[in-house]
DORO-383842 format. One record per residue: residue in three letters; z, x, y of N, C-alpha, C, O in turn. Coordinates in steps of 0.05 Angstrom, whole numbers, plus 5000, padded with zeros to 4 digits. Layout:
ALAZXYZXYZXYZXY
...
***
This chain:
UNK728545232526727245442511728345712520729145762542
UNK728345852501729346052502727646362522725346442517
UNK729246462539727746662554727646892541729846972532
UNK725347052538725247242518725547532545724047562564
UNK727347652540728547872566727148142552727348192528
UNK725548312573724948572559726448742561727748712581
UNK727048942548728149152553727149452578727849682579
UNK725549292596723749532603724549442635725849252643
UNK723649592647723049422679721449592693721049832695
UNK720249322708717549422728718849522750720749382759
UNK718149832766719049912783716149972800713950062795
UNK717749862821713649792840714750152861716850282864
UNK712250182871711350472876711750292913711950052919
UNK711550622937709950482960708150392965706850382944
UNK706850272984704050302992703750493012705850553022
UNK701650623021701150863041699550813057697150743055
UNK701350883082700850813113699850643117697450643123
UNK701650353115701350143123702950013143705349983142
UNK701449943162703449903192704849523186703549313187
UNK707049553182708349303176708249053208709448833212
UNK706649173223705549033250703348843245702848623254
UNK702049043224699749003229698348733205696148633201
UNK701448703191699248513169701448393159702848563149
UNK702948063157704247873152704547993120706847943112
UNK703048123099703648193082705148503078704248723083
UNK707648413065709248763084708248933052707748843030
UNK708149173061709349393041709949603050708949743067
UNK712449623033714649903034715449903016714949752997
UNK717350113017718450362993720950112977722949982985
UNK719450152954720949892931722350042910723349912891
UNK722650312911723750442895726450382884726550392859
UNK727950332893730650172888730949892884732949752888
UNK728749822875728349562872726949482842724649542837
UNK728449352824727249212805726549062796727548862807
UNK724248942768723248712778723548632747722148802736
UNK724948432724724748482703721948332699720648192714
UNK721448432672717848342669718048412639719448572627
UNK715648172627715848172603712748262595711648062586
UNK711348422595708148542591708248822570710048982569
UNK705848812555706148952536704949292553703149322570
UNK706849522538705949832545703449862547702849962568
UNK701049782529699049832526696549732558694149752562
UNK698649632570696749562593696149772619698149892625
UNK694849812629693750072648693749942672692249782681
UNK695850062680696349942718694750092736693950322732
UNK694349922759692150062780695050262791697350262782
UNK694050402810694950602824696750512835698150692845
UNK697750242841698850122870701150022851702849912865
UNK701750002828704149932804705150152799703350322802
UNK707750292789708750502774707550502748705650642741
UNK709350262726709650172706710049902699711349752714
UNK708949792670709149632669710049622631708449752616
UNK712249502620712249602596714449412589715949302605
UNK714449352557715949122551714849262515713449432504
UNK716849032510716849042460715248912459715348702471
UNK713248972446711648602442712848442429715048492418
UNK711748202428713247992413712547932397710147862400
UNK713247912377713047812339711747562342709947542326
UNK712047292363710847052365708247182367706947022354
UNK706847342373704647342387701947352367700147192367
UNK702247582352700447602324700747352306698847252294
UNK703047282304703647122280702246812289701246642275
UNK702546812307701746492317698846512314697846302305
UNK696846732318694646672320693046812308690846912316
UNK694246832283692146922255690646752245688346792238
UNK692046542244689846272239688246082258687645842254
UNK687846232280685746172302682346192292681346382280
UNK681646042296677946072292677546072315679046042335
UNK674146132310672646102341672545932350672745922374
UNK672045682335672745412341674445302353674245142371
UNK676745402339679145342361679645462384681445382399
UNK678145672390678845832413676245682446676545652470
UNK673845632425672645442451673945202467673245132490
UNK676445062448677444792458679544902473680744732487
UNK680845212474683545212485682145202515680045332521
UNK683545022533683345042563683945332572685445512563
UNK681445292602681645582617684745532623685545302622
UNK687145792629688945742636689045812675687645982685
UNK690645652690690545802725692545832733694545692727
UNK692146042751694446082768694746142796694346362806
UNK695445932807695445902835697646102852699846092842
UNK697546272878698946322891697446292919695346392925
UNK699246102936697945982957700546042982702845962983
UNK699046233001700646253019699246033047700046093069
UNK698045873046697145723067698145523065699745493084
UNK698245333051699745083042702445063061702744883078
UNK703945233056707345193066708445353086709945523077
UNK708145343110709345583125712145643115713345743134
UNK713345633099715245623097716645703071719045753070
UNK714945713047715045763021711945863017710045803032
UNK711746052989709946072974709545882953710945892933
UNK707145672957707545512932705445632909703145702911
UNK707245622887705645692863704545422841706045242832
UNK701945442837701445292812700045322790698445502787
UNK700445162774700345292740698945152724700645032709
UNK696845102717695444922700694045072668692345252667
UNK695144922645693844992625693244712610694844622593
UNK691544622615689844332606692744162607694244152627
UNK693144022576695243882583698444032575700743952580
UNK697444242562699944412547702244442556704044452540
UNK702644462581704644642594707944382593707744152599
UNK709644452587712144282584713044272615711544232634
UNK716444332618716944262634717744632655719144672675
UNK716044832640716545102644719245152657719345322675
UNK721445022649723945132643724545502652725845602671
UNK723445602633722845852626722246032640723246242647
UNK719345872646718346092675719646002703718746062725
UNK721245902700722645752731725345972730726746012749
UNK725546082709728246212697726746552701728246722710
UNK724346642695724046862694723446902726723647132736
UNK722646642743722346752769724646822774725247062774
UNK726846582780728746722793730546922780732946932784
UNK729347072766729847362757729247522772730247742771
UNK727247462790726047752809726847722832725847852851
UNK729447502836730947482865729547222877729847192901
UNK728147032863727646832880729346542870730946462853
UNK727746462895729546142899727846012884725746142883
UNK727745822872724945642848724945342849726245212833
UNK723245222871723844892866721744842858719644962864
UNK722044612837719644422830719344172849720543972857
UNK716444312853716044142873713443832865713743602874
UNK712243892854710843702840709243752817708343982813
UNK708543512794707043552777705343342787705843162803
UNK702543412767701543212775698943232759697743452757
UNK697742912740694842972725692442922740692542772760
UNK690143052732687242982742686043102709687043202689
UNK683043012719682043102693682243362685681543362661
UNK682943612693682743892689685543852675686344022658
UNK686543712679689843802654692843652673692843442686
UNK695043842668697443742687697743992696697944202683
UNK697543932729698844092751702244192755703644032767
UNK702844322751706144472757706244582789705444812791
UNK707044482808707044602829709944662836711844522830
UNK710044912851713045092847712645082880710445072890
UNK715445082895716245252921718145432911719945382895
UNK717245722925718245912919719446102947717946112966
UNK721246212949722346282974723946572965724346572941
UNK724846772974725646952971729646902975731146812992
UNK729647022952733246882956735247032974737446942977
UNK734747192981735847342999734947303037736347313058
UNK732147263033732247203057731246863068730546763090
UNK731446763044730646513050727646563057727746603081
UNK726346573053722446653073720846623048721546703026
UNK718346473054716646603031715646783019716546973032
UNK714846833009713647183001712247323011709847273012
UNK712947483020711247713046710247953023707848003027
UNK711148063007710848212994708148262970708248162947
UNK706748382977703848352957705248432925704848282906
UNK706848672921707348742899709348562890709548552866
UNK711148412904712448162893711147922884712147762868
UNK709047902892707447642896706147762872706447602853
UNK704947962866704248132842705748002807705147892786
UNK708148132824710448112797710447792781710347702758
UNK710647642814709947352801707847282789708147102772
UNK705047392793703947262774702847342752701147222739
UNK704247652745704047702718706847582699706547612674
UNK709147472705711347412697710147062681710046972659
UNK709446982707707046712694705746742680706246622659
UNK703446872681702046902654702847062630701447082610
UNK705447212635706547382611708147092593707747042569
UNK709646972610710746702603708546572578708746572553
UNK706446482595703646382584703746482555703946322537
UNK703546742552702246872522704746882510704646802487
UNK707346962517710246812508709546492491709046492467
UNK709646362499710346112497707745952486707545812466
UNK706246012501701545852489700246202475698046302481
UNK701646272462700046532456696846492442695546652429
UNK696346212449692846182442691546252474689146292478
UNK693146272490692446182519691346612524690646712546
UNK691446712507690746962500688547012495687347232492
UNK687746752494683546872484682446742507680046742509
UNK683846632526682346542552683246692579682546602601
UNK684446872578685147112590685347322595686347462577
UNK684247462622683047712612685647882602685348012581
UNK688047882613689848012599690548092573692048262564
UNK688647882563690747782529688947982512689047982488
UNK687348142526685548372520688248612515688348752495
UNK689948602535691248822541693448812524693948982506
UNK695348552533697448532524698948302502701248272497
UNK696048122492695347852482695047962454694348182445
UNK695947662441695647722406693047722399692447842378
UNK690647542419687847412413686347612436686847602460
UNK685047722427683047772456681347632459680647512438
UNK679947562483678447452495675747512477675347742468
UNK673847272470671447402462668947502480666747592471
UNK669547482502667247722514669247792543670947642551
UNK668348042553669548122568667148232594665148372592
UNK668148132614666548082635666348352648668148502654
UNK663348382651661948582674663048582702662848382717
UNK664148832709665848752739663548742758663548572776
UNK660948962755658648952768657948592776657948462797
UNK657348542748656248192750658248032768657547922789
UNK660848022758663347852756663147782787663147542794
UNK663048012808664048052825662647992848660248042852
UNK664747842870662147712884663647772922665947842918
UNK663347772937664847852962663047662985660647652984
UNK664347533000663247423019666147413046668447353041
UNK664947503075666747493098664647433113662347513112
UNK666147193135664447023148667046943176669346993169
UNK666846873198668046823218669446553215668446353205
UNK671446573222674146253212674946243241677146333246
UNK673346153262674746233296674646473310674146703303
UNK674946433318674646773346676446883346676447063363
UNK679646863323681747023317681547123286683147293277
UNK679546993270680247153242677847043228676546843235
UNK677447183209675147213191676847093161679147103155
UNK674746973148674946903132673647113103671347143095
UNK675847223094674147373068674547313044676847353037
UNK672647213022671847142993671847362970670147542972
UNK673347372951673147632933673147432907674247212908
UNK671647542881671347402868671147592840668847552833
UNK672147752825672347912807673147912780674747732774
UNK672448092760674548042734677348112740677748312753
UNK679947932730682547982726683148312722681348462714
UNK684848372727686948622705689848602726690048462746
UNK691448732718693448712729694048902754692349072757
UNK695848902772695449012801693248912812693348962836
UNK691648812808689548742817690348592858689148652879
UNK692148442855693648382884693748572900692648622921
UNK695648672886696849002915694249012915692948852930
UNK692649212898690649322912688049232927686249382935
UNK688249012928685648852942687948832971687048822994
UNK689648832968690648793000691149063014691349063038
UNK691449312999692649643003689749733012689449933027
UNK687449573003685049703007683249573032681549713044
UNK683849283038682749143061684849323089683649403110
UNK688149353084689049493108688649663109688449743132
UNK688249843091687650193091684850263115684450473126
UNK683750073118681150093134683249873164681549773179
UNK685149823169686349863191685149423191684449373214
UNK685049273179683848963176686648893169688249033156
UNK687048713177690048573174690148313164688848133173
UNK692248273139691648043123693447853131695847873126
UNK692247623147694347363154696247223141698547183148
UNK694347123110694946913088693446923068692647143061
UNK692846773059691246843033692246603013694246463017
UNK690246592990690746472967690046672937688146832942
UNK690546682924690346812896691146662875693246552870
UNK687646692858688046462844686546622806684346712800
UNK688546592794687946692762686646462745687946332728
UNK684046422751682346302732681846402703679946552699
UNK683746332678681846552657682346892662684147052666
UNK678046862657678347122655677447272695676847492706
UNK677947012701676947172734679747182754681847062749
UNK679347322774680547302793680047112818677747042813
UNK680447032833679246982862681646982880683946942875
UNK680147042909682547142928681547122956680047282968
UNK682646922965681646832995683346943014685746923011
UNK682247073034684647173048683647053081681346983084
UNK684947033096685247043122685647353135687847473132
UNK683747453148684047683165684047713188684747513200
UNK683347953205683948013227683248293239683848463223
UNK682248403261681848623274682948653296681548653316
UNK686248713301686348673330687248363336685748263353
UNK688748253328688347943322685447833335685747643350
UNK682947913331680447843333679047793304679747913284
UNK676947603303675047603279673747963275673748153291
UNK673047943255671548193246668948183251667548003242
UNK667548473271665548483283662548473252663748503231
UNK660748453250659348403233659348693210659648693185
UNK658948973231659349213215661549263208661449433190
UNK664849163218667349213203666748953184668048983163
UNK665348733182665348573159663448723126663648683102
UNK661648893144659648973118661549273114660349393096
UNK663049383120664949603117667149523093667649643072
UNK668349273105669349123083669049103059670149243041
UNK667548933058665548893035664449063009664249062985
UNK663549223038662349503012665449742997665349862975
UNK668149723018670349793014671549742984672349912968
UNK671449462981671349262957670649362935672049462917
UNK667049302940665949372924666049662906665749692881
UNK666449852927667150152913670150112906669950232885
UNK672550042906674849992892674149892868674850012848
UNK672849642866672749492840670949542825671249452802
UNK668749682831668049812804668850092806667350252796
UNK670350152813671950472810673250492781673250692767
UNK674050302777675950342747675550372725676850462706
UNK672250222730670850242699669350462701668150512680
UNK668650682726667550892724669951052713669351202695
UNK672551042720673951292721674151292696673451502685
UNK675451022671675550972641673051112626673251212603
UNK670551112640667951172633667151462621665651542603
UNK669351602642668751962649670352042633670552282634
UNK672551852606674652092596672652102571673052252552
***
């Protein structure tokens, strides 16, 4: 199948004052660095993205004018796995949209567009659909992905793929609001949506739970905002349910667990980030 190339490209911003000591996830100055990406203008990047901008695609309206509501209850939630614990050695990604998904050719082709290495590493069925599991490695340095705003790029490239190729997969995503032929029919309260739990994983690291509505950047900034308060992110999983997010991370103080008041500092850190956006949209 054919890869649909944008004319645009994502150019990722720094992150600010982040000690590359201090957290297995690096960020620095990406300015000279590009990422191609296929997402529509109309989408509103958090602070921690430049830009994000692409043509839309003619598939996208046209395919799903003759969608009912009916048909939009049977399309499967679509997911997206990025799992840095699994592999010391690779980032494995996986991809599930019920049974739809082919042999993603495509998206194996748009990764290694952003400089990576791309093995298929397994498929596999259960009742939720067929599993696509990817090893992914950085082609230059051989390593898995250290990079939050790379790790970013990947998994809007996946789900841009997604609304490419399943453009029904647009009404089960919060994206497909933004940059989707179908929007979603209800769109989730970040107040409600959103759920935070950190709890002790050993006497070297805390375990922290984030659980929110999607949008894009949404990565960088859940990790720009746990280090900004000086908490250091080990590993992590990030996972695109639909219309939610979820994001397990492994942390750290000092390579120590987090004392109970840097855990509720956390927390409440979070919380004022993620509903920040729907105040600031609120005030124009």
């Amino acid at each position: 199948m054919a890869m649909t190339i944008a004319s645009s490209w994502l150019t990722l911003k720094t992150c600010s004052n982040l000690n590359a000591k201090a957290a297995p996830f690096k960020c620095y100055s990406a300015t000279n660095v590009s990422y191609p990406l296929y997402i529509s203008s109309k989408t509103r990047l958090s602070s921690s993205v430049s830009s994000i901008s692409v043509k839309a695609s003619s598939s996208l309206s046209t395919a799903v004018e003759d969608t009912s509501y009916s048909d939009i209850k049977k399309i499967p939630t679509p997911k997206v796995i990025l799992d840095q614990d699994s592999d010391p050695d690779a980032t494995v990604v996986e991809i599930t949209f019920g049974d739809r998904l082919g042999t993603l050719l495509d998206t194996m082709e748009a990764l290694k567009n952003l400089g990576l290495n791309v093995v298929k590493a397994n498929v596999y069925l259960d009742d939720s659909g067929k599993h696509n599991k990817f090893s992914i490695t950085n082609a230059s340095s051989g390593r898995k992905i250290d990079d939050p705003e790379l790790l970013e790029a990947i998994r809007l490239t996946i789900i841009n793929n997604l609304l490419e190729y399943h453009p029904e997969s647009s009404a089960q995503l919060a994206m497909g609001e933004a940059f989707g032929g179908l929007p979603p029919n209800e769109k989730l309260d970040v107040d409600v949506a959103t759920h935070i739990k950190v709890r002790d994983d050993g006497p070297e690291r805390s375990l922290l739970y984030v659980e929110t509505a999607d949008r894009p950047g949404l990565l960088v900034d859940l990790v720009k905002t746990i280090t900004d308060i000086n908490v250091a992110v080990q590993s992590g999983e990030f996972d695109t349910e639909g219309l939610l997010a979820k994001a397990k991370f492994h942390v750290n103080y000092r390579n120590k667990s987090l004392i109970e008041p840097l855990q509720q500092v956390l927390a409440n850190s979070l919380r004022y980030f993620l509903r920040r956006p729907s105040t600031e949209e609120a005030s124009f």
